[in-house]
C-alpha positions, 0 to 999 in steps of 0.5 A, a space after each residue: 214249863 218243863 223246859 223253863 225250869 230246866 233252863 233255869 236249873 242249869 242257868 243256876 249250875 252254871 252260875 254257881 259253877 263260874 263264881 266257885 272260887 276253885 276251879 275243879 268245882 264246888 261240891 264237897 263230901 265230908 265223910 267222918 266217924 262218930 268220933 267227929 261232930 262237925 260243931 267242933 270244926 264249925 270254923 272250917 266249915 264256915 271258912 269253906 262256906 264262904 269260899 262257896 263250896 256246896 258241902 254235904 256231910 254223911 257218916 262214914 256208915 252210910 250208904 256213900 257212893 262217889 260215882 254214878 254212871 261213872 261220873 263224879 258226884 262230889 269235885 272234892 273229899 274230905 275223910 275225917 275219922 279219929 276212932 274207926 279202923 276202916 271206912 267202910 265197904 263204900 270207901 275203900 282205897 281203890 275206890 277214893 282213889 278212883 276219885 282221884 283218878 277222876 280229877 277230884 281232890 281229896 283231903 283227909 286227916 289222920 289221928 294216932 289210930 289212923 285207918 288200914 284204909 288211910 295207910 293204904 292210900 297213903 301208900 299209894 301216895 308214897 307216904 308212910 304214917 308212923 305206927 299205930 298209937 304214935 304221937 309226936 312230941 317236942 319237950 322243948 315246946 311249952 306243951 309237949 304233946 301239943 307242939 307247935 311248929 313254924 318250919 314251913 315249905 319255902 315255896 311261894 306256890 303253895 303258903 304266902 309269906 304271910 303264913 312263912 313268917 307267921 305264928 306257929 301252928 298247934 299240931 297234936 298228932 301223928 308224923 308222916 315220912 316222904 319217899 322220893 316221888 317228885 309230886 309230893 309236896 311238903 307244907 309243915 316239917 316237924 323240929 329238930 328236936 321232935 320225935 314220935 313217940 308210941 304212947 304205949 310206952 311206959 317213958 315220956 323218952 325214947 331212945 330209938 324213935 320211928 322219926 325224929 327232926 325235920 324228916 318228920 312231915 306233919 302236913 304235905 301235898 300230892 299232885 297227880 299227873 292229871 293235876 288231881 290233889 291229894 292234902 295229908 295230915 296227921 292231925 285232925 285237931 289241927 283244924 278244930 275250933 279250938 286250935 283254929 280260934 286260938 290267935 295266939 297260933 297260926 292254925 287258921 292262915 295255915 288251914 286257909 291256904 293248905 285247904 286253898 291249894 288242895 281244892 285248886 284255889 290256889 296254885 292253878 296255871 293252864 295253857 291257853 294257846 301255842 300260836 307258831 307262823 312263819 317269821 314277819 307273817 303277822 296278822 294274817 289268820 289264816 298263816 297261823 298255826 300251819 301243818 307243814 313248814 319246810 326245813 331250816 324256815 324261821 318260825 315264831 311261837 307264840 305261847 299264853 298261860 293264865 294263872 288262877 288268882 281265886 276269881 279269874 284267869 289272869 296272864 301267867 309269864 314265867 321266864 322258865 318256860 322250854 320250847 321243845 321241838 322233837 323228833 324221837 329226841 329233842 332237835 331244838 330245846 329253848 327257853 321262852 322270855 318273858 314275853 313268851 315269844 321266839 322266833 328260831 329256825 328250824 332243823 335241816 330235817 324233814 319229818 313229823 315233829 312234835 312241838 311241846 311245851 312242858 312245865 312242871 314246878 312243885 305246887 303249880 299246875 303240870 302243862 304238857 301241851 303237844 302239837 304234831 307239824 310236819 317238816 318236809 324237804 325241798 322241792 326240786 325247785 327250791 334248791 339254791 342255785 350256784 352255790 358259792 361253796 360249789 363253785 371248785 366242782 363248776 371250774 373243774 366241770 368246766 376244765 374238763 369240757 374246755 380240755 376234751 374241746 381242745 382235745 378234739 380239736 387238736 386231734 381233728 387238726 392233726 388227723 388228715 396230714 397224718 393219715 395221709 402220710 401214712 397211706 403215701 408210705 403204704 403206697 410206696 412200699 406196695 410199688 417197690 414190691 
């Protein structure tokens, strides 16, 4: 009986698992303050419910813990907090971003007093929030200091058109600024005629602002190299009921797809297969894939990408793929068709090689797939022979023992008539002594 009730929880696990729509998983933290009541972020919750995410809510106070036997207890974290100045001894940055190390996701969003802990991990993330109390403005927005902003990313990995051209969305909140890091990925810019404002200020204007126009980011991306995600924002009344209902914004497609992209529901490719053989080797098993190949063979590689579309893997074709092919530096660097099939030749080489494929493209899973195959010379029997390039050093071969033949001969022909003359004079000169 023990053991049917096990089968049975792990039937259930496993189904749960295979009909989430992201593919990291659907166990869900939400950690918030006492200055958040979930009732007033109802829609979110629904949405997310819907998309089929297991979601328990504790109070930033309780005991929390995100790991135990050094495994992950929840596939995604969400920090909501308005109020407090830090999230306790069972969040602190090094551990949140344990989580993320992990594989997890991880969203939080910020207020005007955004946490010490918030700000740290930010950091981590190459992202700077605007000092404490700040808010951003738009005088020439209907609502100042509730704005609205339409300057999305225009990359088609991570918001549709549908959201691109879209209502604009309702921000009130803190801005962000960027460094350089290559995975970060912006989803909202501010205006050009934003700017933070510090609300301790006694004017409605200032004259040197912390940030202003589009280098203000209001919502961005993190992807790590473990393909972990990261989704920042500086306002938490961006997904309240209230903005989120409002039809005349668009908060609630924007909400969709940024949460869609952060929990790996959108945006996800992975690498199948790398099949490489012998060129007109098709249909044998067993010549796929060999260990060692022989310099300057044509060889075919086969590559298979799925792109995760909410619900199943399907084929994934870019035209933007790269074929490296390695030693120390690459010897062959080519670009698939869309077919994802190529047939080359390999390096006048020999060594061990690594076959690598590397894709990388802002708001898409990274691929780093590797294979090590050995390049080995010739055998001795597998030169060519009678090169037509060689054949001035076989003439000269030739010349020269058809020369010392005919040499030979003539000095054998010549030799006794010679030899003989020259004893006669000897004689002669002996008798005449």
């Amino acid at each position: 009986m023990i053991m049917l009730h096990m089968s049975i929880s792990l039937f259930l696990f496993f189904a749960a698992f295979a009909s989430a729509h992201s593919v990291s998983g659907n166990r869900l933290l939400v950690v918030h303050d006492v200055g958040v009541s979930p009732k007033e972020y109802s829609t979110l919750f629904g949405f997310l419910k819907d998309r089929l995410f297991d979601i328990t809510f504790k109070d930033i106070k309780a005991d929390t813990s995100l790991f135990q036997f050094d495994e992950r207890l929840y596939d995604h974290l969400v920090i909501m907090t308005t109020k407090s100045k830090g999230l306790g001894p069972n969040l602190t940055a090094r551990k949140v971003l344990d989580h993320v190390k992990s594989g997890g996701n991880l969203l939080f969003a910020g207020s005007p007093s955004v946490p010490e802990t918030l700000r740290e991990i930010s950091r981590e993330l190459d992202i700077e929030f605007a000092q404490r109390d700040s808010l951003v403005v738009d005088h020439f927005s209907p609502d100042p200091k509730h704005p609205t902003f339409n300057t999305f990313s225009s990359n088609q990995n991570i918001l549709s058109e549908a959201v691109r051209s879209g209502n604009s969305v309702k921000y009130s909140g803190i801005g962000m600024s960027l460094g350089e890091s290559s995975m970060l990925v912006p989803f909202l810019r501010a205006s050009r005629t934003a700017y933070s404002y510090d609300t301790k200020e006694e004017f409605s204007g200032v004259e040197d602002s912390w940030m202003a126009g589009t280098q203000m980011v209001l919502a961005t991306g993190f992807q790590a190299r473990n393909n972990a995600r990261v989704g920042v924002t500086g306002s938490l009344e961006m997904f309240s009921n209230e903005y989120v209902n409002d039809k005349t914004t668009g908060n609630e497609n924007f909400i969709q797809e940024f949460t869609k992209w952060v929990f790996q529901e959108t945006g996800v490719i992975r690498f199948d297969s790398g099949i490489h053989h012998l060129a007109g080797q098709v249909g044998n098993a067993t010549a796929y894939n060999p260990k060692v190949y022989k310099v300057k063979t044509d060889m075919t590689y086969t590559a298979k990408l799925s792109h995760w579309n909410g619900k199943s893997w399907v084929p994934y074709n870019p035209t933007d793929v790269q074929l490296e092919i390695k030693m120390l530096d690459p010897y062959i660097r080519q670009t698939l068709p869309s077919s994802l099939t190529t047939t080359l030749t390999l390096p006048d080489q020999y060594g061990v090689f690594t076959f690598q494929i590397i894709y990388e493209r802002p708001g898409l899973s990274n691929i780093n797939h590797k294979e090590l195959v050995t390049i080995r010379h010739l055998r001795t029997d597998e030169y060519p022979r009678f090169l037509i390039a060689a054949w001035p050093y076989y003439t000269s071969s030739a010349v020269v023992v058809m020369s010392w033949l005919l040499f030979c001969g003539i000095w054998l022909y010549f030799s006794d008539g010679t030899s003989q003359e020259i004893n006669g004079k000897k004689s002669k000169t002996k008798k005449n002594e």
